[in-house]
N, C-alpha and C positions, 0 to 999 in steps of 0.2 A: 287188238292191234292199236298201236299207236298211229299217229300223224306223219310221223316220219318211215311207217311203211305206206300208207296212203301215199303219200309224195312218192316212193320208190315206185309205187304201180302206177301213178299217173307220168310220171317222168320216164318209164317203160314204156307205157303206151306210145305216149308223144314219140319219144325218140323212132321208134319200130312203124308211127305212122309215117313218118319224113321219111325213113328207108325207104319205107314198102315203098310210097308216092313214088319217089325217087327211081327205083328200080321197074315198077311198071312202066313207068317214062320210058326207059330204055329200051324194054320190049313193044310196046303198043304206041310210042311215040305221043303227042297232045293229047289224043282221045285217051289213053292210057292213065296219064294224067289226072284230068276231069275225075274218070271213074274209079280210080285207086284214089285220090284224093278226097273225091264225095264221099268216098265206102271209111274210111279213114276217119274223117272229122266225123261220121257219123258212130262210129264206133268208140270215139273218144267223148263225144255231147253220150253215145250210152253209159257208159262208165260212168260218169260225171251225174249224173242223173241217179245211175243207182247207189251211190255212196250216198247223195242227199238224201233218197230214202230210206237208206238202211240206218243214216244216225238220225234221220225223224223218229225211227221205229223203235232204236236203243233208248232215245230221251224222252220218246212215251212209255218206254217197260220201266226203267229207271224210277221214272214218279210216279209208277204202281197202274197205270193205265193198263187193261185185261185186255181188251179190244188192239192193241197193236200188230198182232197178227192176221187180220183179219182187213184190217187197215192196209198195212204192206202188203200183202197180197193183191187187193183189191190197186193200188197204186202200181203195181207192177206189171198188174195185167191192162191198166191203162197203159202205162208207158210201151208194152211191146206192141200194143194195138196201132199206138204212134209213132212206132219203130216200121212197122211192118206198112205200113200206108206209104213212110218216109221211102222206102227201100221202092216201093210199087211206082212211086212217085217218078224214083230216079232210074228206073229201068223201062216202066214203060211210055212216062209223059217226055223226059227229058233223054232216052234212048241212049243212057252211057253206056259203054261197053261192057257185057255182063263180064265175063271173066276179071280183067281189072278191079271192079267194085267190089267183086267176089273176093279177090284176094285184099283188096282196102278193108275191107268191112269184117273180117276176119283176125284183124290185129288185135282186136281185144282179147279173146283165148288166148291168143301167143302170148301177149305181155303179161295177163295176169299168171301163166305157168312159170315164163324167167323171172318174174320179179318174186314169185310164192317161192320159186327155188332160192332165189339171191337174200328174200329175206330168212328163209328157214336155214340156207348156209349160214347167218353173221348171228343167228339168235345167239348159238354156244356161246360167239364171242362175245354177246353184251350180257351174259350172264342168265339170257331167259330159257333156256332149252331143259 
């Protein structure tokens, strides 16, 4: 994958996070908000996170490094450790509305499926399919 599918799936995300945000607002009103919104940036700081390890992980195979799989993994499973503290944080220290964060925090899936379709529609047309 190129840079310019990276950007489509972070510019996916983002955009799908400001709906969702946007849309909870509508049904759960401020508290909706907060909680689609936490769940949202939280789902986006994931993303963001896992691309910086997945090209640490490329740029240790690349220069012959054995051990990057084992690496990545070991880094991942920190991050969801920090994912999952973050999430217990915001439902039970800070009592955002579960449903709302439910659906904020859930945008990653989504965007990464339209942007995996939107980039596998345009591959034909830049000649990679």
């Amino acid at each position: 994958m190129n840079s310019k599918s990276f950007g489509t799936m972070d510019l996916a995300n983002l955009i799908l996070a400001v709906v969702v945000t946007a849309l909870v607002g509508l049904g759960w009103g401020r508290p909706g908000v907060l909680a689609g919104g936490a769940g949202a940036l939280l789902a986006c700081i994931n993303l963001w996170v896992i691309r910086r390890l997945a090209a640490r992980a490329v740029a240790r195979a690349s220069a012959g490094d054995k051990a990057q799989a084992s690496w990545l993994m070991a880094a991942l499973g920190a991050k969801m450790l920090i994912l999952f503290g973050l999430v217990w944080l915001c439902i039970r220290v800070y009592n955002l509305a579960l449903v709302p964060f439910a659906i904020g925090i859930s945008v990653l899936p989504i965007s990464l499926v339209f942007a995996g379709l939107w980039i596998g529609s345009t591959a034909g047309e830049q000649g990679k399919a």
